[in-house]
C-alpha positions as CSV (number, residue, x, y, z in Angstrom):
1,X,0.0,0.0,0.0
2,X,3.1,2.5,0.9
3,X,4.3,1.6,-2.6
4,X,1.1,2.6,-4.3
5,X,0.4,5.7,-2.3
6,X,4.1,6.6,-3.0
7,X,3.6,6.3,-7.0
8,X,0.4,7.8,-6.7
9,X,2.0,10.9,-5.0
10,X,4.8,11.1,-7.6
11,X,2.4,10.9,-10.3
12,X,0.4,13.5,-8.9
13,X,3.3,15.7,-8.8
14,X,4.4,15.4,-12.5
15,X,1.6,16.4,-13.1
16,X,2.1,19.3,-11.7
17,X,5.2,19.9,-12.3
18,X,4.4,19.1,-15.9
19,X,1.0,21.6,-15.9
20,X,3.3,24.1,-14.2
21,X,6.0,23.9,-16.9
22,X,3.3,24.3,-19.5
23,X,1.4,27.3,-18.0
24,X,5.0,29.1,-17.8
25,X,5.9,28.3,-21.4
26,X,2.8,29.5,-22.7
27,X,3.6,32.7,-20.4
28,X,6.6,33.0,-22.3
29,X,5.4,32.6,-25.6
30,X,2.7,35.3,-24.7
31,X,5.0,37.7,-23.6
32,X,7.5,37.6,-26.2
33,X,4.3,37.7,-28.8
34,X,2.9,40.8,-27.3
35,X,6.3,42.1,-27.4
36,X,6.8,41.9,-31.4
37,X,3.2,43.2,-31.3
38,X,4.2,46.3,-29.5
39,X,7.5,46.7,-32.0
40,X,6.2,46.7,-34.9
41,X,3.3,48.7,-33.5
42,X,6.3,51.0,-32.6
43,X,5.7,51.3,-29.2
44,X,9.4,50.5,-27.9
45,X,8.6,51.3,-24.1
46,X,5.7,48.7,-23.7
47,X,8.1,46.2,-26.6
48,X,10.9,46.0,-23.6
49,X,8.6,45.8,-21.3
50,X,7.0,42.4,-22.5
51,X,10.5,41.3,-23.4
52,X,12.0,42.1,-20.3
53,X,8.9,39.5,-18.9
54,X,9.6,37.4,-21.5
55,X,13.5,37.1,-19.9
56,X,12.2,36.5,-16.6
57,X,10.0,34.0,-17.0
58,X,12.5,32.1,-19.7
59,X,14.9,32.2,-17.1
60,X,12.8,30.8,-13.9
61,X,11.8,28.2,-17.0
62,X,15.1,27.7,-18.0
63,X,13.5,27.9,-21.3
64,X,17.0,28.7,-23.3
65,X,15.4,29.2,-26.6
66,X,12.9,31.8,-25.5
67,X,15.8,33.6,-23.2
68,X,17.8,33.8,-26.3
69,X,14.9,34.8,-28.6
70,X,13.6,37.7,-25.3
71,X,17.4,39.2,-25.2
72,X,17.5,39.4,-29.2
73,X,14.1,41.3,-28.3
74,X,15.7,43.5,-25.9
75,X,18.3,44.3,-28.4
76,X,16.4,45.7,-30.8
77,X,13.7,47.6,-28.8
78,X,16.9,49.3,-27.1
79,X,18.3,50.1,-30.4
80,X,15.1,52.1,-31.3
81,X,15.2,54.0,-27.9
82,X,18.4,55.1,-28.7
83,X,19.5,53.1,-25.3
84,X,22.7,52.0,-27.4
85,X,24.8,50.3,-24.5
86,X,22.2,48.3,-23.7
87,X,21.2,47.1,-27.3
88,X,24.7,46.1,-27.7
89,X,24.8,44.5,-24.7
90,X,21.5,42.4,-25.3
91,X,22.7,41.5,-29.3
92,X,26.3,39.9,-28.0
93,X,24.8,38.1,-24.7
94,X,21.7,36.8,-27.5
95,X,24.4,36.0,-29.9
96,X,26.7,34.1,-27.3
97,X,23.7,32.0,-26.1
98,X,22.0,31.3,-29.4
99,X,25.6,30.4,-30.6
100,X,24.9,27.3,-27.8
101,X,21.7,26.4,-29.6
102,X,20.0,24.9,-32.3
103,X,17.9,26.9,-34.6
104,X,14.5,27.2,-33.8
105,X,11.7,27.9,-37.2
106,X,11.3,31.7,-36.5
107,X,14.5,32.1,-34.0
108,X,17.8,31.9,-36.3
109,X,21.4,32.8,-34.9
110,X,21.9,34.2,-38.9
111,X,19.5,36.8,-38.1
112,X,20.9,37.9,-34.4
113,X,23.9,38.1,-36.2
114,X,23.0,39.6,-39.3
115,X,20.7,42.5,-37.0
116,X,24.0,43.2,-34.8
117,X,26.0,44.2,-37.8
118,X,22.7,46.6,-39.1
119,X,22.5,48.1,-36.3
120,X,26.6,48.7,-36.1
121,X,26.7,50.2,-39.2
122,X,24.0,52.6,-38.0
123,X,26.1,53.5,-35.2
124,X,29.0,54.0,-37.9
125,X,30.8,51.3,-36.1
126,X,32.1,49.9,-39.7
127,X,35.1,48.4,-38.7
128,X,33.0,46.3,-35.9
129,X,30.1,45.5,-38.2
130,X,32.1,43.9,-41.1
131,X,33.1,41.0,-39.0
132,X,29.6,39.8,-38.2
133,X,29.0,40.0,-41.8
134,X,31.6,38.3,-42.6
135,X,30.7,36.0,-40.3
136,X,26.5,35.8,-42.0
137,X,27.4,35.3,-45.2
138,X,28.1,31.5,-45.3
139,X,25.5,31.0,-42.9
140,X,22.9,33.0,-45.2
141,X,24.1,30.5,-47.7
142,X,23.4,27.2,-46.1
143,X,20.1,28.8,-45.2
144,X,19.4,28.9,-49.2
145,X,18.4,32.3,-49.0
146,X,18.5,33.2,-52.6
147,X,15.7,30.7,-53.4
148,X,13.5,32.5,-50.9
149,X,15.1,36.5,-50.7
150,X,17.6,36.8,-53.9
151,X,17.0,40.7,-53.8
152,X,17.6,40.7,-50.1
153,X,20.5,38.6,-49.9
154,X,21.6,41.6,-52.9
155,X,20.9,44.0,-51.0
156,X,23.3,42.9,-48.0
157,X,25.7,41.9,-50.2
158,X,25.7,45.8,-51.4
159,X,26.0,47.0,-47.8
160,X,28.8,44.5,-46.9
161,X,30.7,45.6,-50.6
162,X,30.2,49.3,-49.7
163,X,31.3,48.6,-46.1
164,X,34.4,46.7,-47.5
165,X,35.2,49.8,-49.7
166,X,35.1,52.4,-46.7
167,X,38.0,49.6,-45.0
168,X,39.9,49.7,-48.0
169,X,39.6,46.4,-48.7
170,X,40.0,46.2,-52.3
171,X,40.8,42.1,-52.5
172,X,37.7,41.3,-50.5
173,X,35.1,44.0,-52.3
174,X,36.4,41.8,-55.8
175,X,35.6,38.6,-54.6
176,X,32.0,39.5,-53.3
177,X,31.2,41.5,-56.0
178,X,31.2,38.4,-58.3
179,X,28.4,36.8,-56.1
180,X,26.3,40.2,-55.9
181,X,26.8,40.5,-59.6
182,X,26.0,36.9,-60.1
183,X,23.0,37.8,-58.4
184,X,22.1,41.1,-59.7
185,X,22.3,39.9,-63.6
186,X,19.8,36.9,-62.1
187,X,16.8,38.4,-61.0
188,X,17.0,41.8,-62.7
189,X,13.7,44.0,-61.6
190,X,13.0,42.5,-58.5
191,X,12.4,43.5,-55.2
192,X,13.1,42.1,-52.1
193,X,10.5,40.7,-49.9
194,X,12.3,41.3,-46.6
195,X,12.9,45.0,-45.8
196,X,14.7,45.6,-42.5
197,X,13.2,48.4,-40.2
198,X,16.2,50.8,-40.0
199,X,17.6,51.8,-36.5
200,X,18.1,55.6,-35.5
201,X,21.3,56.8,-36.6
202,X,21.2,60.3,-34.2
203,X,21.3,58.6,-31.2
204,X,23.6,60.3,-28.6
205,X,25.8,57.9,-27.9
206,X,26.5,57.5,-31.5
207,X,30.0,57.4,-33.0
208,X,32.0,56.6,-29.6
């Protein structure tokens, strides 16, 4: 009889545990949902608020997927207040952890990566942002991503050429240029269906 009530009791408390663990990932996937809805509604203030709930609860969770996904949140809504220590701080620590993890569907570490250099070349931070692109580029091409975003991928490719060309990095602007103009001679007249949303570039403390 011990043995049953026993196993009984530990059943009961998976249960639990299990109905506890879902109610906080659902909490989590709310936040961070309510979050994107207040960013692209452009209301940055309430966006880190939800994203800053989204962190805490992923943490108590230990949901690492959803702490990664809550800090790349965090990076970007800081961005766009202009809170530029911060959104740095939140696009390397989501980079580093993502970096740990495998991709989820709408969670990729190409586009934490590929964000962090936009939003250093806003901040005229070249010389920091070409690494990271350097660093997306083979990743945006195991993705396939001129089968789904040709002009897109172009459009990068542009940014990383002119970037290249401010460095003085003749050898390297040659050797991309062939794949942008591989590109470009492809799918002539076409636009891309991703457009970033462009960070502020007035910030104060721009251009350190």
């Amino acid at each position: 009889m011990r043995v049953n009530v026993s196993a009984k009791f530990f059943a009961a408390a998976l249960v639990l545990v299990s109905s506890l663990t879902c109610a906080q990932s659902k909490a989590v996937i709310n936040a961070n949902a309510e979050g994107n809805k207040a960013y692209y509604l452009q209301d940055f203030e309430s966006a880190s608020g939800k994203f800053e709930l989204a962190l805490k609860l992923a943490t108590e969770s230990e949901n690492s997927q959803y702490r990664a996904i809550a800090m790349y949140g965090l990076a970007r809504t800081s961005a766009q207040l202009c809170k530029i220590s911060s959104a740095e701080k939140w696009f390397r620590e989501s980079i580093a952890l993502r970096e740990k993890l495998p991709d989820d569907k709408y969670a990729l570490l190409t586009q934490n990566i590929v964000e962090f250099s936009r939003f250093l070349l806003a901040n005229k931070r070249v010389e920091d942002a070409v690494p990271y692109m350097s660093k997306a580029i083979p990743l945006l091409e195991s993705l396939e991503i001129e089968k789904s975003d040709p002009v897109a991928y172009l459009n990068f490719l542009d940014s990383y050429i002119f970037s290249l060309q401010k460095l003085g990095r003749t050898d390297d602007v040659e050797k991309i240029s062939v794949r942008a103009l591989e590109l470009r001679t492809k799918y002539p007249g076409q636009s891309a269906k991703f457009k970033p949303d462009p960070y502020p570039s007035t910030c104060p403390e721009m251009g350190r």
